[in-house]
N, CA, C and O atoms as a GROMACS GRO file, in nm:
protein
  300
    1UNK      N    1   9.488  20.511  12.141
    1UNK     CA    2   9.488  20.425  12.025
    1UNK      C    3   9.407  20.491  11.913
    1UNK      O    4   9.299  20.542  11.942
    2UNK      N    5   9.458  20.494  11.773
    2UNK     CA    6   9.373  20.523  11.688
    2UNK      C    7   9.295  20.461  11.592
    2UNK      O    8   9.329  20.356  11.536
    3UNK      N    9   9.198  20.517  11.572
    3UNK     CA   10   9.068  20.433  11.538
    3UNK      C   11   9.115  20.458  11.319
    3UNK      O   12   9.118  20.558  11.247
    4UNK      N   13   9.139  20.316  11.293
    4UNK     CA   14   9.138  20.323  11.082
    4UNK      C   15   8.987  20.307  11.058
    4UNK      O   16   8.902  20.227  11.096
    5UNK      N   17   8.990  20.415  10.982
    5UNK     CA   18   8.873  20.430  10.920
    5UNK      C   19   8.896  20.350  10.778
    5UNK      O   20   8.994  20.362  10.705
    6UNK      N   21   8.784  20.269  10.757
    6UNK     CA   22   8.769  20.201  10.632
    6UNK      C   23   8.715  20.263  10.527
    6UNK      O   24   8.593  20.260  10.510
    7UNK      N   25   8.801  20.330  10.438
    7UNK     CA   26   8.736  20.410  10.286
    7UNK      C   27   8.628  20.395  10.241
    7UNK      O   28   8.541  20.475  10.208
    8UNK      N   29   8.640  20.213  10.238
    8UNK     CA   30   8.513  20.181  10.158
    8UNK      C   31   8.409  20.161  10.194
    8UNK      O   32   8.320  20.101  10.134
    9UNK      N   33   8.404  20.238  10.358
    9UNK     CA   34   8.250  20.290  10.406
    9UNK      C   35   8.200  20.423  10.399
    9UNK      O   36   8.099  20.464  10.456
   10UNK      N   37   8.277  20.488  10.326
   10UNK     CA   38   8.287  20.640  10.304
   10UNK      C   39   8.191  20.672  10.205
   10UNK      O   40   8.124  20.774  10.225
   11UNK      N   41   8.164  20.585  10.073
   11UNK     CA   42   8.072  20.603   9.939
   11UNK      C   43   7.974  20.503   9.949
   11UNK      O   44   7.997  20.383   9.962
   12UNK      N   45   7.900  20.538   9.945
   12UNK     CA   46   7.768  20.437   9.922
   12UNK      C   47   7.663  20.427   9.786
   12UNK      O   48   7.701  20.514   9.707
   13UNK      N   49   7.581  20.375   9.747
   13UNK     CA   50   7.517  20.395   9.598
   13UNK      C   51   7.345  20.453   9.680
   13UNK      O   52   7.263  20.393   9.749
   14UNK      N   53   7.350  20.545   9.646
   14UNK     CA   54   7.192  20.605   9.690
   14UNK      C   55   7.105  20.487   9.637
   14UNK      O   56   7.134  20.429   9.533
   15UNK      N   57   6.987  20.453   9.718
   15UNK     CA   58   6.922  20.333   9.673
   15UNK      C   59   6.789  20.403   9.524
   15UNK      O   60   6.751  20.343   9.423
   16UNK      N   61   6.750  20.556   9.577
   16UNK     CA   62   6.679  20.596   9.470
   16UNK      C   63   6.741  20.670   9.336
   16UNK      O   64   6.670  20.680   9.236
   17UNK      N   65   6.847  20.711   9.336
   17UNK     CA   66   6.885  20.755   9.223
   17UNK      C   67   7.013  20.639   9.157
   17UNK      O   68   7.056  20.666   9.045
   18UNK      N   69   7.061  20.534   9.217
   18UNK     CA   70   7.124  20.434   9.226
   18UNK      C   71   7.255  20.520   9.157
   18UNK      O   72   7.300  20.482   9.049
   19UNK      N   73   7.312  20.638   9.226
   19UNK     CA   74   7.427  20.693   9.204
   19UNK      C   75   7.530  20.691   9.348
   19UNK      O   76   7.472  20.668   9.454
   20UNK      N   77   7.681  20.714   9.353
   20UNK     CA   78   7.731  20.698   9.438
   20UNK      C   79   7.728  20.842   9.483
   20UNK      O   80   7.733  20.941   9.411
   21UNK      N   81   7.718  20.834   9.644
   21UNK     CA   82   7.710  20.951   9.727
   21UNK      C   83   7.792  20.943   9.839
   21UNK      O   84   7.814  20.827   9.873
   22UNK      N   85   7.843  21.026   9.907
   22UNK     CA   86   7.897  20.975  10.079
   22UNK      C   87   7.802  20.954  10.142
   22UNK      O   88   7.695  21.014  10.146
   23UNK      N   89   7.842  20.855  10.204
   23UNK     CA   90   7.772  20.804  10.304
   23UNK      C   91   7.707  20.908  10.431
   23UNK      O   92   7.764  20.994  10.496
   24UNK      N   93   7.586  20.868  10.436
   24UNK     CA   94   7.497  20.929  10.508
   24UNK      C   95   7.518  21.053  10.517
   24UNK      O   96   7.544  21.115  10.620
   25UNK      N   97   7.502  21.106  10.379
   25UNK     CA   98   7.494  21.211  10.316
   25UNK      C   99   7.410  21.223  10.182
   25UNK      O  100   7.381  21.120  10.120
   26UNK      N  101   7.367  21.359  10.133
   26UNK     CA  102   7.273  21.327   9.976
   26UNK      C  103   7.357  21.370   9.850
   26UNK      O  104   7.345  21.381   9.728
   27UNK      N  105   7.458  21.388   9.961
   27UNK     CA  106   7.611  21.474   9.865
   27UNK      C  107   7.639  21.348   9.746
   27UNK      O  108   7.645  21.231   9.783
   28UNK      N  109   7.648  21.372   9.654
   28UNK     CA  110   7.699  21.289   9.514
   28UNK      C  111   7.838  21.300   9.481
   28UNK      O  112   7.887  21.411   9.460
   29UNK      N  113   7.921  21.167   9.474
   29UNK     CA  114   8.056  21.173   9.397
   29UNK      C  115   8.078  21.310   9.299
   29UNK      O  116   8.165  21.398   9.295
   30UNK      N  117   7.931  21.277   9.206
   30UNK     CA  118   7.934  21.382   9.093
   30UNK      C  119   7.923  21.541   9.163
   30UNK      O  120   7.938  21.646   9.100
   31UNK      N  121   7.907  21.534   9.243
   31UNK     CA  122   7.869  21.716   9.292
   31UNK      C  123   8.067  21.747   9.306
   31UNK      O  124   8.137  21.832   9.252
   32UNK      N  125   8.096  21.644   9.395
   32UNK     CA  126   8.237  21.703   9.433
   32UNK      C  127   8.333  21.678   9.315
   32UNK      O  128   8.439  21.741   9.307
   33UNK      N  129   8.288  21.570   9.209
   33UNK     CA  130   8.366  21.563   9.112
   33UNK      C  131   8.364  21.719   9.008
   33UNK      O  132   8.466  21.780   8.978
   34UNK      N  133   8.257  21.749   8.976
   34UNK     CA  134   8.239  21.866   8.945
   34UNK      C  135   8.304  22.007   9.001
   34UNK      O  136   8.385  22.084   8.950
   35UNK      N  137   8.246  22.008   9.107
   35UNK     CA  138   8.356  22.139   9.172
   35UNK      C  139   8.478  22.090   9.164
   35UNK      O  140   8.554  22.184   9.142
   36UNK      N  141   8.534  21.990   9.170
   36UNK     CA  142   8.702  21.924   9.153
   36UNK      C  143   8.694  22.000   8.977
   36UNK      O  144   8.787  22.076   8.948
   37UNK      N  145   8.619  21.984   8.906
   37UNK     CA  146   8.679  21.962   8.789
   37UNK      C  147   8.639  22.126   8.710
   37UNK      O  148   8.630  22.156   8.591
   38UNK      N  149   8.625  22.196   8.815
   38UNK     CA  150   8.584  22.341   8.764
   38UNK      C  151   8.673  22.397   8.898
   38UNK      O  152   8.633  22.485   8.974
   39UNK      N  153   8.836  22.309   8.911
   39UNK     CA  154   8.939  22.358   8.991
   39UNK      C  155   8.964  22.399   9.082
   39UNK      O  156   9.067  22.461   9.109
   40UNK      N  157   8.842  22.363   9.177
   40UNK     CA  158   8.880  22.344   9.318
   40UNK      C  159   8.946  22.216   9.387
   40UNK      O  160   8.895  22.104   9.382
   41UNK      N  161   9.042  22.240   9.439
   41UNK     CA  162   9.125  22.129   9.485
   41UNK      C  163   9.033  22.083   9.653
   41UNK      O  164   8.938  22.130   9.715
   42UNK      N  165   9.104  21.998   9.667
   42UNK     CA  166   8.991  21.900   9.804
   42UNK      C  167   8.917  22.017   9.935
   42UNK      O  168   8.800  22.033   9.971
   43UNK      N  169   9.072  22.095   9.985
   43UNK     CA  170   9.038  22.157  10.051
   43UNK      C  171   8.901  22.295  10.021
   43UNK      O  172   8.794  22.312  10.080
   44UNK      N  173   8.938  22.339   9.955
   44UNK     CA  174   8.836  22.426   9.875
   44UNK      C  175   8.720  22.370   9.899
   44UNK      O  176   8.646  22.409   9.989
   45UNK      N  177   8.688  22.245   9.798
   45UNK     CA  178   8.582  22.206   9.836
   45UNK      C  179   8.490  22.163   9.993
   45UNK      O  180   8.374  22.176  10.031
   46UNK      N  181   8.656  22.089  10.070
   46UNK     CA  182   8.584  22.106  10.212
   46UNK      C  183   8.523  22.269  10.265
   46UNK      O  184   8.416  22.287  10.323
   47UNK      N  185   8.577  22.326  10.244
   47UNK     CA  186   8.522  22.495  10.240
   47UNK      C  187   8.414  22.525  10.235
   47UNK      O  188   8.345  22.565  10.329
   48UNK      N  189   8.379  22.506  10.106
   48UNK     CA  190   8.240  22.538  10.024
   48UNK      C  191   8.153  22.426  10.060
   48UNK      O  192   8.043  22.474  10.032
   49UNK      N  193   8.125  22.272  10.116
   49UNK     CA  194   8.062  22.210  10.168
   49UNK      C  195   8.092  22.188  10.263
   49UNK      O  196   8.126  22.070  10.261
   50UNK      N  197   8.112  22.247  10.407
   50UNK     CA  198   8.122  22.262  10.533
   50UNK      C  199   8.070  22.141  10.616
   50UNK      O  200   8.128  22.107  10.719
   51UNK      N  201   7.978  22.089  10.578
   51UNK     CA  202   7.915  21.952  10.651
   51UNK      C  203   7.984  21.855  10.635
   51UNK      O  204   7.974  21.764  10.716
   52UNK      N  205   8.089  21.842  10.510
   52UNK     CA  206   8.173  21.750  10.481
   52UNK      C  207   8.302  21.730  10.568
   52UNK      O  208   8.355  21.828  10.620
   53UNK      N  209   8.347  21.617  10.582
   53UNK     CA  210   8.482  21.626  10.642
   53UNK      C  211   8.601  21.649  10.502
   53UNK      O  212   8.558  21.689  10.394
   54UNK      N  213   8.737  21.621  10.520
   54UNK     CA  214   8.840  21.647  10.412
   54UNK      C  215   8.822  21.490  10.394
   54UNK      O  216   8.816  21.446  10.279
   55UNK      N  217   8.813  21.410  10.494
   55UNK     CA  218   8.861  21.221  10.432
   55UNK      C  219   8.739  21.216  10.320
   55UNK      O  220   8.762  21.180  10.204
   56UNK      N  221   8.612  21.255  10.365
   56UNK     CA  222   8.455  21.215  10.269
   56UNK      C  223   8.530  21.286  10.128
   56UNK      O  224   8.586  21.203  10.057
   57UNK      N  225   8.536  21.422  10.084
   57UNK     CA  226   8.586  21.479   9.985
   57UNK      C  227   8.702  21.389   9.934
   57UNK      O  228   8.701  21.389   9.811
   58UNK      N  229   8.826  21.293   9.999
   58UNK     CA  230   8.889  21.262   9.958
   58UNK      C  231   8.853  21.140   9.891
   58UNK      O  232   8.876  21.123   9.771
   59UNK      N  233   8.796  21.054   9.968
   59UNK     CA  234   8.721  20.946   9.896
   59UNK      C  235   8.608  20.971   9.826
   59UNK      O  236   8.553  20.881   9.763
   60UNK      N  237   8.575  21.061   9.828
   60UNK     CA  238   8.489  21.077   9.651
   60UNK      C  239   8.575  21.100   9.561
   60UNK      O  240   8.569  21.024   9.464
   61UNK      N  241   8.667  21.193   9.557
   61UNK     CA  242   8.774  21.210   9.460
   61UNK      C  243   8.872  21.077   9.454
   61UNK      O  244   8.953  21.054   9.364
   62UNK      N  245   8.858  21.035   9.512
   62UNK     CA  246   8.940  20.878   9.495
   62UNK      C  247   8.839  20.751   9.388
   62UNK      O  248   8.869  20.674   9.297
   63UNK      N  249   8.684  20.794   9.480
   63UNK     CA  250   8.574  20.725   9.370
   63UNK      C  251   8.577  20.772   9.234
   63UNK      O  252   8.548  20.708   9.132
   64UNK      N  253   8.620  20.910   9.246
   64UNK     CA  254   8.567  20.949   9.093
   64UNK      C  255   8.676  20.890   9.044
   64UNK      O  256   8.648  20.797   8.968
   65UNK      N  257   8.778  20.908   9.057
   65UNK     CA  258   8.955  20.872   8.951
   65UNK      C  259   8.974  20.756   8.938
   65UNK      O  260   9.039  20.708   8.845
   66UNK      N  261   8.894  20.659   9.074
   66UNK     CA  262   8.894  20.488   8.978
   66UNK      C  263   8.772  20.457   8.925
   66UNK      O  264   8.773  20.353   8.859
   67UNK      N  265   8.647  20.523   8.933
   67UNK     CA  266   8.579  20.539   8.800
   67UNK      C  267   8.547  20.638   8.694
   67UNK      O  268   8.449  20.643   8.620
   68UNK      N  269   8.619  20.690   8.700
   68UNK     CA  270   8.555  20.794   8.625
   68UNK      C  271   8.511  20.784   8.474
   68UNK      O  272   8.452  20.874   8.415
   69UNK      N  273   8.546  20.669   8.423
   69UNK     CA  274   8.428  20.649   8.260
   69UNK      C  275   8.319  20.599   8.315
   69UNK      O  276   8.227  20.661   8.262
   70UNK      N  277   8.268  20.508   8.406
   70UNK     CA  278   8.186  20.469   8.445
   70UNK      C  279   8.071  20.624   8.496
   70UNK      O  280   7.952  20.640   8.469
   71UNK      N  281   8.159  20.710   8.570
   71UNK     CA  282   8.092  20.810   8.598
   71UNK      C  283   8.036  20.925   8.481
   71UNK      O  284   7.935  20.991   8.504
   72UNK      N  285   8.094  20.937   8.389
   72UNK     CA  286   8.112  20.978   8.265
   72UNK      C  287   8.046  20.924   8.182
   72UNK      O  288   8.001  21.013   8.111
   73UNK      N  289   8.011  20.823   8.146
   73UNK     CA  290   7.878  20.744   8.072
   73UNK      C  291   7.750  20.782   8.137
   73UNK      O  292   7.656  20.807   8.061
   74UNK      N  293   7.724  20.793   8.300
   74UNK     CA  294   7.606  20.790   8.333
   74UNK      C  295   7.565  20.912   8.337
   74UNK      O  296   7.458  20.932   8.395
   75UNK      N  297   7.647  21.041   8.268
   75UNK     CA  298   7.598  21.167   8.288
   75UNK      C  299   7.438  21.228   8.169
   75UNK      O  300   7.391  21.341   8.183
   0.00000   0.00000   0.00000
């Protein structure tokens, strides 16, 4: 049987910098939105952050694209 993983336990809001990060991780939406946006596509980035899985990278890139003015104001 396979186990659904729920997305929306994937991002969490760091309680000290009150920014979104993956979960139980110090990794920031904004870190992977950034390497996303200096054209590395998901996998790449799973690459270059190795501790990450591909779903965590995907749901940050999913966080960033349904917020991204929100993310974009707080820079």
């Amino acid at each position: 049987m396979t186990t659904l993983t729920d997305i929306g336990q994937l991002i969490t809001t760091d309680p000290h910098s009150n920014r979104p990060v993956i979960t139980g991780t110090r990794t920031s939406v904004r870190r992977i939105a950034g390497l996303y946006n200096q054209g590395n596509n998901a996998e790449e980035i799973a690459r270059r952050l190795n501790q990450l899985t591909i779903t965590q990278i995907y749901a940050a890139l999913t966080y960033y694209h349904a917020n991204r003015l929100e993310l974009t104001l707080a820079l």
